[in-house]
PDB file of N, H, CA, C and O in Angstrom:
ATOM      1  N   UNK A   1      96.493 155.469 100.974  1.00  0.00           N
ATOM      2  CA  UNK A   1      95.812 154.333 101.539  1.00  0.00           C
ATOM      3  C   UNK A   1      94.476 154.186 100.828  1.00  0.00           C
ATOM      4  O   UNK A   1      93.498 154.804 101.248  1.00  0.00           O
ATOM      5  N   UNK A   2      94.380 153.193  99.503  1.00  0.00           N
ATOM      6  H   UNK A   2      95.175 152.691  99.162  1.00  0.00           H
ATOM      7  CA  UNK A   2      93.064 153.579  99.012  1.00  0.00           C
ATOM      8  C   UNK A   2      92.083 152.853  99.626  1.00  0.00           C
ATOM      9  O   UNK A   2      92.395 152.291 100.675  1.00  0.00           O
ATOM     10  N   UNK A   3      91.049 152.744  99.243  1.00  0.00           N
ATOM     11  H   UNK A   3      90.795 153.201  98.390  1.00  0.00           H
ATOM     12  CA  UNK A   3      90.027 152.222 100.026  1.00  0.00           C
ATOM     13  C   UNK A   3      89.110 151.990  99.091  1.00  0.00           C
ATOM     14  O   UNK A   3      89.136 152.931  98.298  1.00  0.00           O
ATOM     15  N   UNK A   4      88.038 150.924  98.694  1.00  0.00           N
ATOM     16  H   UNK A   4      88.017 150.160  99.338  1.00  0.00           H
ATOM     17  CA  UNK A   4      86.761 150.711  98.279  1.00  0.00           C
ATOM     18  C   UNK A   4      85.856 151.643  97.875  1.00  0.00           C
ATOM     19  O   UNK A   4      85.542 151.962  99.021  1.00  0.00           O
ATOM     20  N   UNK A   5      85.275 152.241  97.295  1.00  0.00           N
ATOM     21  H   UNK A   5      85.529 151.982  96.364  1.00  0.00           H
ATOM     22  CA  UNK A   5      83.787 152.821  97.288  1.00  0.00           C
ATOM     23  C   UNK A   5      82.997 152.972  97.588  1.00  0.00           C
ATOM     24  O   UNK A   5      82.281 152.165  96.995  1.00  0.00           O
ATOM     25  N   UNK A   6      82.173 153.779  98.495  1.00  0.00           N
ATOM     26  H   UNK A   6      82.755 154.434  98.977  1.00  0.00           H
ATOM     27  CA  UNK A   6      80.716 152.994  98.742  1.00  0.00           C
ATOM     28  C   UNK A   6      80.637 153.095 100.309  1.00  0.00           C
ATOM     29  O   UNK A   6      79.557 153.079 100.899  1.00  0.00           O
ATOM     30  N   UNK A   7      81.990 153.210 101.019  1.00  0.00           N
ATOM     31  H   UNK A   7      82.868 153.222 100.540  1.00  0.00           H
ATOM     32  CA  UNK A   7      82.037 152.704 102.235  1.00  0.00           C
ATOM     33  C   UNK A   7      83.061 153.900 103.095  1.00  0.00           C
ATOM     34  O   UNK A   7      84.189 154.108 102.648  1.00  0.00           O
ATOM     35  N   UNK A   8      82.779 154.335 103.819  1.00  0.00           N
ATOM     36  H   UNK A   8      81.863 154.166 104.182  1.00  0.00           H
ATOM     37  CA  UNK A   8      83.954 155.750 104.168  1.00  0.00           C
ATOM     38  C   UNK A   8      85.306 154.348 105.421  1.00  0.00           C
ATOM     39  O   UNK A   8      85.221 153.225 105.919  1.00  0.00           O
ATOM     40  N   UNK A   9      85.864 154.964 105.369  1.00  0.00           N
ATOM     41  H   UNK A   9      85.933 155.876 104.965  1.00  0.00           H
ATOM     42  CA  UNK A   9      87.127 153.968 105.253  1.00  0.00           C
ATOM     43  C   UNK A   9      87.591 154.367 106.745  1.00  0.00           C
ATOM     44  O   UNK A   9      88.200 153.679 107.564  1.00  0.00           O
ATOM     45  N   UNK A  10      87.121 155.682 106.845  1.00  0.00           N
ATOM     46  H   UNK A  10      86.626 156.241 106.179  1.00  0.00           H
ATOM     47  CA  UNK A  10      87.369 156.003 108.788  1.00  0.00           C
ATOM     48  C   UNK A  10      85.778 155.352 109.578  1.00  0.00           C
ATOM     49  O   UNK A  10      85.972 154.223 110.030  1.00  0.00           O
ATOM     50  N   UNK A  11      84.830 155.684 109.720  1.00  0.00           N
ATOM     51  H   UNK A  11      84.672 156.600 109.353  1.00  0.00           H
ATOM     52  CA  UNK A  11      83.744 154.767 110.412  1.00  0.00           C
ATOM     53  C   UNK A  11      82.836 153.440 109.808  1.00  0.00           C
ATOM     54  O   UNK A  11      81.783 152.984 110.254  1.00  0.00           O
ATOM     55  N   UNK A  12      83.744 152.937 108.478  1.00  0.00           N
ATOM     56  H   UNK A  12      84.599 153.307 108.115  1.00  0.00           H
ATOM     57  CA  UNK A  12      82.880 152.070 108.051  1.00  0.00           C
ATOM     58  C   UNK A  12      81.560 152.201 107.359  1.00  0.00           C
ATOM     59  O   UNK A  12      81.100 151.292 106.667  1.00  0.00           O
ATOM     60  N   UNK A  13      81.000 153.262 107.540  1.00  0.00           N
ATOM     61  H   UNK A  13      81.374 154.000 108.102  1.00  0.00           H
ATOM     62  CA  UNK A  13      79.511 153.420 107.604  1.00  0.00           C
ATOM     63  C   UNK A  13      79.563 153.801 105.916  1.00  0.00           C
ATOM     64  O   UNK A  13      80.458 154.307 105.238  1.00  0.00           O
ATOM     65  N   UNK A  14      78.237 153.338 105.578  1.00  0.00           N
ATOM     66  H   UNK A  14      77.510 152.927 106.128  1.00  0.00           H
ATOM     67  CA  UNK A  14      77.907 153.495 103.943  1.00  0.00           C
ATOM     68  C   UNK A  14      77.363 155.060 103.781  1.00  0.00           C
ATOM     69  O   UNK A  14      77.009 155.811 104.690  1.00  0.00           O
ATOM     70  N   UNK A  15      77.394 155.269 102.650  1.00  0.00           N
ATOM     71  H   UNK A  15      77.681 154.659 101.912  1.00  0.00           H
ATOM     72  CA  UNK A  15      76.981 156.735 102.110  1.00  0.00           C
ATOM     73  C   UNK A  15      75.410 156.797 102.407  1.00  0.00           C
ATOM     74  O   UNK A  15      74.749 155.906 101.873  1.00  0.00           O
ATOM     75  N   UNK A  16      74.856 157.556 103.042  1.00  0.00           N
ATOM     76  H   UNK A  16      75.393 158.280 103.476  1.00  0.00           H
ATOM     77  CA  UNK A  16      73.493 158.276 103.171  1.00  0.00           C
ATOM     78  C   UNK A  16      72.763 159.772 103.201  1.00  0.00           C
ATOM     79  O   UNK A  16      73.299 160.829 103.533  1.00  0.00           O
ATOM     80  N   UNK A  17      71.521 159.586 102.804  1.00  0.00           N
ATOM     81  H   UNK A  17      71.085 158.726 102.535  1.00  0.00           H
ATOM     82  CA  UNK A  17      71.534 161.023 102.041  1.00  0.00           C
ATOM     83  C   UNK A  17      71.627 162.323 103.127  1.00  0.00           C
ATOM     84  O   UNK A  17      71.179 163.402 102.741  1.00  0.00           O
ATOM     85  N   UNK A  18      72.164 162.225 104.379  1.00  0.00           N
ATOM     86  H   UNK A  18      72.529 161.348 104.693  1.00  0.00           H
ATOM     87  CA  UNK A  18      72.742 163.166 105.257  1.00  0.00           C
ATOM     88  C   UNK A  18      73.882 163.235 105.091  1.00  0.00           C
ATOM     89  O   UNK A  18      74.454 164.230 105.537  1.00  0.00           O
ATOM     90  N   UNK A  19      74.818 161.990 104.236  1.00  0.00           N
ATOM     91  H   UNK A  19      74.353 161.182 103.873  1.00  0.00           H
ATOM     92  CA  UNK A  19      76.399 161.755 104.787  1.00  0.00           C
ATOM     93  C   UNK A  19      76.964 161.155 103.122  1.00  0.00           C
ATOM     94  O   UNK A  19      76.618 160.084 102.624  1.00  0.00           O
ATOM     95  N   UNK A  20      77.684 161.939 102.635  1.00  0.00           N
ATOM     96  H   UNK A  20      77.965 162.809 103.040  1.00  0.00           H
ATOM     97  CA  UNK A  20      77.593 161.602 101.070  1.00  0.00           C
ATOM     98  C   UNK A  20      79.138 160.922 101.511  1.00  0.00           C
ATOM     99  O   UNK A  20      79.628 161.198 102.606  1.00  0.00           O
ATOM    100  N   UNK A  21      79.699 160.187 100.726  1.00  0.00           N
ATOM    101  H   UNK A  21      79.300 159.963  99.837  1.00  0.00           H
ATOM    102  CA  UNK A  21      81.277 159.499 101.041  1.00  0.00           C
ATOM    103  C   UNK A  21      81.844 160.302  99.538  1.00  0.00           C
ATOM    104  O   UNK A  21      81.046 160.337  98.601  1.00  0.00           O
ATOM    105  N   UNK A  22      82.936 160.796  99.400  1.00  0.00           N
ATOM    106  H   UNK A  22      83.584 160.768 100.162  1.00  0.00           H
ATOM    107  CA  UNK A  22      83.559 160.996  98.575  1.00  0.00           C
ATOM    108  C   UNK A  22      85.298 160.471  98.346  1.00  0.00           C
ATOM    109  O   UNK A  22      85.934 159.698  99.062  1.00  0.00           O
ATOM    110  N   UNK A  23      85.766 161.209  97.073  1.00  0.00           N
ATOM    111  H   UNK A  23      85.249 161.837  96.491  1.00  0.00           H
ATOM    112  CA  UNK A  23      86.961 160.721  96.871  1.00  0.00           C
ATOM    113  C   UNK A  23      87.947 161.408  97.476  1.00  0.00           C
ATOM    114  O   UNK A  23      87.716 162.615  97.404  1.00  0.00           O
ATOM    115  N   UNK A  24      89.228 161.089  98.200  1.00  0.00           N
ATOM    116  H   UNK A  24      89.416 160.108  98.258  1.00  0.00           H
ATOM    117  CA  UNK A  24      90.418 161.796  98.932  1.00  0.00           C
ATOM    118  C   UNK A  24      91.227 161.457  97.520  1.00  0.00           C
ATOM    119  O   UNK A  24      90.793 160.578  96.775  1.00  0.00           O
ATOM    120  N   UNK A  25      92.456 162.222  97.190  1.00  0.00           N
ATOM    121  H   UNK A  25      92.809 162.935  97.795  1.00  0.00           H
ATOM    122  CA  UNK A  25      93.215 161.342  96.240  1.00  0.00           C
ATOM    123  C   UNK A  25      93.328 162.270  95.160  1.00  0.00           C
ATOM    124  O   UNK A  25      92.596 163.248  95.010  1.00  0.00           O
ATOM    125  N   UNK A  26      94.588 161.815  94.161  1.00  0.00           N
ATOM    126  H   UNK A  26      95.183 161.020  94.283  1.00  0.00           H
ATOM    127  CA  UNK A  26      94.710 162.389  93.180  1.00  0.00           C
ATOM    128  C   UNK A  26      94.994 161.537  91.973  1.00  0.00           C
ATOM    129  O   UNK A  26      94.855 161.924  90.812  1.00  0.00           O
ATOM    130  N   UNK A  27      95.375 160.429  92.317  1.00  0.00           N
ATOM    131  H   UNK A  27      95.488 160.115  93.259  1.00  0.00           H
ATOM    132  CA  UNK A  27      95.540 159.554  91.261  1.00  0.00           C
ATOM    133  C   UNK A  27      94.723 158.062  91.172  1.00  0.00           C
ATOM    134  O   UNK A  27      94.598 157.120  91.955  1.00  0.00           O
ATOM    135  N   UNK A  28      94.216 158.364  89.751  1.00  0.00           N
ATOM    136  H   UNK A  28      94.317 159.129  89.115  1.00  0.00           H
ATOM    137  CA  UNK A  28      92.816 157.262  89.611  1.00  0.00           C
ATOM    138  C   UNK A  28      93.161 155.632  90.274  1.00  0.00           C
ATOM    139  O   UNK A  28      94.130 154.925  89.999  1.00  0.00           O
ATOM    140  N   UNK A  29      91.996 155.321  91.245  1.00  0.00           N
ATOM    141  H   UNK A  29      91.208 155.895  91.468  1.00  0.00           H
ATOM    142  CA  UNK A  29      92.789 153.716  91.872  1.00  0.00           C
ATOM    143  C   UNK A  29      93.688 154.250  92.964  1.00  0.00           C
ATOM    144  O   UNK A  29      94.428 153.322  93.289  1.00  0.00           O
ATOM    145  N   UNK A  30      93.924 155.208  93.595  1.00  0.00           N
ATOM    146  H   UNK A  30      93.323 155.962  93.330  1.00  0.00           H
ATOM    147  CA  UNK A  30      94.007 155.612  94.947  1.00  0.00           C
ATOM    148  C   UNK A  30      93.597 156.435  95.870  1.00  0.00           C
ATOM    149  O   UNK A  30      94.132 157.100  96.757  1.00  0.00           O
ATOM    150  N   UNK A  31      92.402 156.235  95.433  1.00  0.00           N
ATOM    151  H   UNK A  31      91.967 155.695  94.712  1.00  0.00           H
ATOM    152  CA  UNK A  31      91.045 157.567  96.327  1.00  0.00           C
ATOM    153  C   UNK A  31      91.171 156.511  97.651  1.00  0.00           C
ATOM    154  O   UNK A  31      91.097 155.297  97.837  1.00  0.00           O
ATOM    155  N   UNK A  32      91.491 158.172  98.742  1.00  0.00           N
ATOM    156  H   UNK A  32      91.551 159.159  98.591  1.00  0.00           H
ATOM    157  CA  UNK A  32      90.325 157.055 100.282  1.00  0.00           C
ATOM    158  C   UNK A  32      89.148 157.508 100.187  1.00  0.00           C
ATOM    159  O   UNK A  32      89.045 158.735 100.148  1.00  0.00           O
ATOM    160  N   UNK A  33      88.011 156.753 100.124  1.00  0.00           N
ATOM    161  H   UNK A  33      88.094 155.757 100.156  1.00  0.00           H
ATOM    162  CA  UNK A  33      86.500 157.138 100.430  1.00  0.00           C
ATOM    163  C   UNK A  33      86.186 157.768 101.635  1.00  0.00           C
ATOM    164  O   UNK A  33      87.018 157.121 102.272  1.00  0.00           O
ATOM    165  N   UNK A  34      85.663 158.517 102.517  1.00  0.00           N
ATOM    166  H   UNK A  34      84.987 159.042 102.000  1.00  0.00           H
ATOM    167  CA  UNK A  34      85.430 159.156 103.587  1.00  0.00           C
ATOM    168  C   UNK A  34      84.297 159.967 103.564  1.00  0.00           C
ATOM    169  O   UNK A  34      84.311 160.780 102.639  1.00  0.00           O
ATOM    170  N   UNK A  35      83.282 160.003 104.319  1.00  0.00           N
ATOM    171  H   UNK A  35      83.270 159.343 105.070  1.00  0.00           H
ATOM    172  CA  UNK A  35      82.509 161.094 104.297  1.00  0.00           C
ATOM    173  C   UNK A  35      83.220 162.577 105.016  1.00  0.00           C
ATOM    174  O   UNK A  35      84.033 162.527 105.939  1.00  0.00           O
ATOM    175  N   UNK A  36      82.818 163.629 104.499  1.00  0.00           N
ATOM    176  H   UNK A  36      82.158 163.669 103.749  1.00  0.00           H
ATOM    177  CA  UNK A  36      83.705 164.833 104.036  1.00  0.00           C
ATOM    178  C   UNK A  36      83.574 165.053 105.774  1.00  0.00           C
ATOM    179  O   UNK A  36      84.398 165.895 106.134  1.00  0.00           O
ATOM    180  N   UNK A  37      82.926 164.625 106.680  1.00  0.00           N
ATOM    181  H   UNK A  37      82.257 163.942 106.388  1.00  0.00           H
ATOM    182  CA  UNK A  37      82.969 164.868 108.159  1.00  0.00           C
ATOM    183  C   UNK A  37      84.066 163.605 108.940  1.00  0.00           C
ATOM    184  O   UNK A  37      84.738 163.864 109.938  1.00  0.00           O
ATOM    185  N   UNK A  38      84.061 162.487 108.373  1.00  0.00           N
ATOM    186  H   UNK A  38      83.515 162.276 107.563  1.00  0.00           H
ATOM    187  CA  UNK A  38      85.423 161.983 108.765  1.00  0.00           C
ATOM    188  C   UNK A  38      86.929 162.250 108.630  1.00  0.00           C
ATOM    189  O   UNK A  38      87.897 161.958 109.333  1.00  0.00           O
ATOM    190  N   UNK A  39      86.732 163.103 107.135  1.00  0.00           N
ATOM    191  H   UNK A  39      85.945 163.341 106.564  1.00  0.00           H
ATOM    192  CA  UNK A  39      88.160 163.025 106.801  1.00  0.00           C
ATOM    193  C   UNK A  39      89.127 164.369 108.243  1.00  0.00           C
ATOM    194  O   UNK A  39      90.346 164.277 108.392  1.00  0.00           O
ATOM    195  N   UNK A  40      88.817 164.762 108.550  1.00  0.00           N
ATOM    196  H   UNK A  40      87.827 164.837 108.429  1.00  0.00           H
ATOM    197  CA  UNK A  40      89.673 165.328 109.475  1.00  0.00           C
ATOM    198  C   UNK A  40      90.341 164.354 110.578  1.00  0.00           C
ATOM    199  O   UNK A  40      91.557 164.285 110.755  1.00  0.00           O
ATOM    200  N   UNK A  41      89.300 163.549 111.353  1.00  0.00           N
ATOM    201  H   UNK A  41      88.312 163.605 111.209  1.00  0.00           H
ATOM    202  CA  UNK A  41      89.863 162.776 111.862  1.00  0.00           C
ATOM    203  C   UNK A  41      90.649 161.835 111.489  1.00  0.00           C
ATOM    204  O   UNK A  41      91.467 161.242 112.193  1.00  0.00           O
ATOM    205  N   UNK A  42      90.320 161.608 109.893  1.00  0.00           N
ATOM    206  H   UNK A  42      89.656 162.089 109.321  1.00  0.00           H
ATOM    207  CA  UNK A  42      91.439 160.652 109.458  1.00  0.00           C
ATOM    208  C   UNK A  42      92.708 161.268 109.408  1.00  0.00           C
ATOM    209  O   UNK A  42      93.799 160.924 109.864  1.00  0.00           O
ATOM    210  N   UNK A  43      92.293 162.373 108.677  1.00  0.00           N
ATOM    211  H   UNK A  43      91.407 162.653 108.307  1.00  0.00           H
ATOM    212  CA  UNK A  43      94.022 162.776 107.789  1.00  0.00           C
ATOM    213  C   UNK A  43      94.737 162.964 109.244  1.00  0.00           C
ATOM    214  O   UNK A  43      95.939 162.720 109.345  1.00  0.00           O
ATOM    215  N   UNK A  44      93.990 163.395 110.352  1.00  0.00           N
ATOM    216  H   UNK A  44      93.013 163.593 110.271  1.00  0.00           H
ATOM    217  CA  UNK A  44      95.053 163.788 111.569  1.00  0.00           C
ATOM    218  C   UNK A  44      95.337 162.083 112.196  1.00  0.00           C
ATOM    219  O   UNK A  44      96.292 162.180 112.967  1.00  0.00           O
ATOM    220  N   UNK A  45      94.911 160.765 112.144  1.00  0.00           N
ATOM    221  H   UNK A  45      94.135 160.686 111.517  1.00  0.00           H
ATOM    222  CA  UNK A  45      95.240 160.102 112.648  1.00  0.00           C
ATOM    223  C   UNK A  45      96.614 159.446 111.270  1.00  0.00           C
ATOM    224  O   UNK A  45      97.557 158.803 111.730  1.00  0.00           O
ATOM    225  N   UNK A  46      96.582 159.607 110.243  1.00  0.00           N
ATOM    226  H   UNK A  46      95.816 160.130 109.869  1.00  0.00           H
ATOM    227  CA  UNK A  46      97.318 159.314 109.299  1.00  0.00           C
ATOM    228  C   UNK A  46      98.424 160.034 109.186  1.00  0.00           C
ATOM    229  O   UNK A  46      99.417 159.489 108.703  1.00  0.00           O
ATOM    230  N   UNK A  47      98.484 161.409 109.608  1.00  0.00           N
ATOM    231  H   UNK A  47      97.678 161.852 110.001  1.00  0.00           H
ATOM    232  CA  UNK A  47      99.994 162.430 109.823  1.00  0.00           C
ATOM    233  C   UNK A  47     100.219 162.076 110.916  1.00  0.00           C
ATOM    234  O   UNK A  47     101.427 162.202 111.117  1.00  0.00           O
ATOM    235  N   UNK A  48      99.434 161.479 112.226  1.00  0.00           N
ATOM    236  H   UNK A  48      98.453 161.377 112.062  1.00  0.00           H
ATOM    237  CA  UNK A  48     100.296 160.724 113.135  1.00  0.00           C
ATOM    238  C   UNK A  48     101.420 160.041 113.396  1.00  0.00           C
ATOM    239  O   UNK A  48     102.318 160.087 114.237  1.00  0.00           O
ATOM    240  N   UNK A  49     101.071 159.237 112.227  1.00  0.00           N
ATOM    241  H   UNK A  49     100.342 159.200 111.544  1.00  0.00           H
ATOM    242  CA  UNK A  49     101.731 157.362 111.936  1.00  0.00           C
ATOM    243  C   UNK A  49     102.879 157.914 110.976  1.00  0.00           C
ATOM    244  O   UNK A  49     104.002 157.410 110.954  1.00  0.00           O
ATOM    245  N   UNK A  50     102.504 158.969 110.204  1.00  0.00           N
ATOM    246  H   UNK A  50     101.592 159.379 110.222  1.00  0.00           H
ATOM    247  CA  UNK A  50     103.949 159.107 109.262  1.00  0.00           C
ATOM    248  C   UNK A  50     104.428 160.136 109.933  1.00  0.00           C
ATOM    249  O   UNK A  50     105.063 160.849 109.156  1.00  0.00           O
ATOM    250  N   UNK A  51     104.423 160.650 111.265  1.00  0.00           N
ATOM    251  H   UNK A  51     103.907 160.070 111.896  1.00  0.00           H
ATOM    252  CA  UNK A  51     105.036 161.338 112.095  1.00  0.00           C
ATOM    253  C   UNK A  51     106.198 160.289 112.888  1.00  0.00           C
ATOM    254  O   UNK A  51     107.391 160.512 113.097  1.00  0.00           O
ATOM    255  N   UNK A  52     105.469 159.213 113.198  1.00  0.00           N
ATOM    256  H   UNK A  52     104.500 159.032 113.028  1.00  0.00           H
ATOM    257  CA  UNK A  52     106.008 158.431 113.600  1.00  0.00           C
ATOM    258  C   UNK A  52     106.608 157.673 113.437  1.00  0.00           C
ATOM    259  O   UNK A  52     107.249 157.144 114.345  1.00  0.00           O
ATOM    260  N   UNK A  53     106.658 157.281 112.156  1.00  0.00           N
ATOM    261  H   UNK A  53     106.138 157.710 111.418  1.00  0.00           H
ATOM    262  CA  UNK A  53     107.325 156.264 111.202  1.00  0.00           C
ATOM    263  C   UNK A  53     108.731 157.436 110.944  1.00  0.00           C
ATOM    264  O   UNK A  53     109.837 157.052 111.326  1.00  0.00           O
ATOM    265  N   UNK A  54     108.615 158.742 110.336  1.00  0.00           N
ATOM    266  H   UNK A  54     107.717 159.054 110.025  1.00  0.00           H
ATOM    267  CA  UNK A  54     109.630 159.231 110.710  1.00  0.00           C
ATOM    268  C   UNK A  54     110.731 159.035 111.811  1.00  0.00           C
ATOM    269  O   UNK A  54     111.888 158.613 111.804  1.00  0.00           O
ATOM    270  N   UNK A  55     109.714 159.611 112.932  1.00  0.00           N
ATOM    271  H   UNK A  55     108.775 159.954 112.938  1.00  0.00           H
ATOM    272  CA  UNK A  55     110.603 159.782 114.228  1.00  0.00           C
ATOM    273  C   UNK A  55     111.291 158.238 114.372  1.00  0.00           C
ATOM    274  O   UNK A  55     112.503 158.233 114.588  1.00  0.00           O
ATOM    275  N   UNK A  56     110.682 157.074 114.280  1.00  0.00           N
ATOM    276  H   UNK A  56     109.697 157.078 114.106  1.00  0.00           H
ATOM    277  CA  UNK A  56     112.061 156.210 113.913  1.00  0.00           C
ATOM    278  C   UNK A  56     112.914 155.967 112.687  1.00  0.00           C
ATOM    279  O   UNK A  56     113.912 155.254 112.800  1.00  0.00           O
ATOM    280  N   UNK A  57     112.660 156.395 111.766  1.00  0.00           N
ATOM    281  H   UNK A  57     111.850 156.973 111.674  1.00  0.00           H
ATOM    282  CA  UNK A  57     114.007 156.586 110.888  1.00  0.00           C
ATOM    283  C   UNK A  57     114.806 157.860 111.237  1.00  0.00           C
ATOM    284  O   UNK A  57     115.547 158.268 110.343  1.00  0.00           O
ATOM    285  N   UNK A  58     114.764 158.821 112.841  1.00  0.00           N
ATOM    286  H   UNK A  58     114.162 158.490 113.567  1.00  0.00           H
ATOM    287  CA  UNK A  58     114.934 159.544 112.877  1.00  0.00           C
ATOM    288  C   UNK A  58     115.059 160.530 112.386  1.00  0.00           C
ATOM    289  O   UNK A  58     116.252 160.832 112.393  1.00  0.00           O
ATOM    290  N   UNK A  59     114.168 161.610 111.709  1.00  0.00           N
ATOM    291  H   UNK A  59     113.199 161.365 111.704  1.00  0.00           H
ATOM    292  CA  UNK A  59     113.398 162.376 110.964  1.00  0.00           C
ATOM    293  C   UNK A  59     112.802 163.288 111.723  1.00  0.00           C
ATOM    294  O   UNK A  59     111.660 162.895 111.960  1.00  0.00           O
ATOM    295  N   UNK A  60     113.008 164.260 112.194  1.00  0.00           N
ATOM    296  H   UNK A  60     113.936 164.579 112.001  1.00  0.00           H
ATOM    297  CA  UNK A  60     111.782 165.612 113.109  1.00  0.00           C
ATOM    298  C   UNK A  60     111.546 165.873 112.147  1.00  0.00           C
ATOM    299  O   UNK A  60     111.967 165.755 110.996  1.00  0.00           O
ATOM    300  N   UNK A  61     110.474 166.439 112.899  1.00  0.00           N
ATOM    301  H   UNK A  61     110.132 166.535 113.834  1.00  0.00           H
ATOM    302  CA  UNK A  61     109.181 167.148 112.148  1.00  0.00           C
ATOM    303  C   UNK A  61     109.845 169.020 111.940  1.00  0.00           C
ATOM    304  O   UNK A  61     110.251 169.668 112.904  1.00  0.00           O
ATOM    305  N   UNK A  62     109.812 169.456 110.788  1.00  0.00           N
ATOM    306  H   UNK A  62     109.482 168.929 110.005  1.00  0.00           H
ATOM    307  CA  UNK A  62     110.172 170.763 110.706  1.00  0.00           C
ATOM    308  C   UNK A  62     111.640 170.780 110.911  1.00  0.00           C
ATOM    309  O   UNK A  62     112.259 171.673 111.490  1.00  0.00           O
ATOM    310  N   UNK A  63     112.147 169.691 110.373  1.00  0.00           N
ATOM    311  H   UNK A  63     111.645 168.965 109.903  1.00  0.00           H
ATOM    312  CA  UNK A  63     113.974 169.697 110.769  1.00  0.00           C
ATOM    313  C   UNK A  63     114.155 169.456 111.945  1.00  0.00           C
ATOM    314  O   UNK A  63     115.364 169.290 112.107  1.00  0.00           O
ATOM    315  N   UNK A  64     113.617 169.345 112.860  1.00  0.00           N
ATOM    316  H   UNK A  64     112.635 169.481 112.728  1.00  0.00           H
ATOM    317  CA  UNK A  64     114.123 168.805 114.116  1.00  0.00           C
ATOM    318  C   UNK A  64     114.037 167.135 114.408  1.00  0.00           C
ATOM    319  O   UNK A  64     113.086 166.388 114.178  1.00  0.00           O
ATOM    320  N   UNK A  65     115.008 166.895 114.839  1.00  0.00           N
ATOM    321  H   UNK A  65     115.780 167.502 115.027  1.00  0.00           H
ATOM    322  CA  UNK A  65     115.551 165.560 114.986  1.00  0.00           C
ATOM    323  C   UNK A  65     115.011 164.815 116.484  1.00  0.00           C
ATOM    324  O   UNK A  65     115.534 164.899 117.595  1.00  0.00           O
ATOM    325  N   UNK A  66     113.637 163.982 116.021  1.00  0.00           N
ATOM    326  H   UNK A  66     113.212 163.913 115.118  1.00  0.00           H
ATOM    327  CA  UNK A  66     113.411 163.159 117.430  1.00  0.00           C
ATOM    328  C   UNK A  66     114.490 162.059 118.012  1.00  0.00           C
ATOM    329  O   UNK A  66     115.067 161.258 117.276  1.00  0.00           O
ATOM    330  N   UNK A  67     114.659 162.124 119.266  1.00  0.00           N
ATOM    331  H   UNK A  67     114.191 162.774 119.864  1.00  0.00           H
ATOM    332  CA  UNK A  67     115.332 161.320 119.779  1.00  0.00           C
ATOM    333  C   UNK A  67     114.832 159.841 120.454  1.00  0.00           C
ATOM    334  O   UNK A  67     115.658 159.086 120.967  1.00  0.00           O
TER     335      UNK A  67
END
């Protein structure tokens, strides 16, 4: 999910010199920006959704099959 520069992509809020935003990502042109204190809450609201997006293509998590 890339995101802009400049701007952390979980609270919106711009980079300041308490709160630096950096790059998530491995391939150039798909960094998420986040300051390094958001990204937890992100990555856990983002393994949510592809938890879930699984569980309806019916997919468990760890081989088990949601119903």
């Amino acid at each position: 999910m890339p995101s802009a520069a400049g701007r952390c992509t979980w609270c919106g809020q711009s980079e300041s010199h308490g709160a630096v935003i950096v790059p998530y990502g491995t391939q150039p042109g798909t960094h998420a920006w986040l300051h390094t204190e958001c990204w937890s809450a992100w990555q856990k609201f983002r393994r949510s959704k592809a938890e879930e997006a699984l569980a309806r293509m019916g997919i468990g998590i760890h081989g088990r099959v949601q119903a």
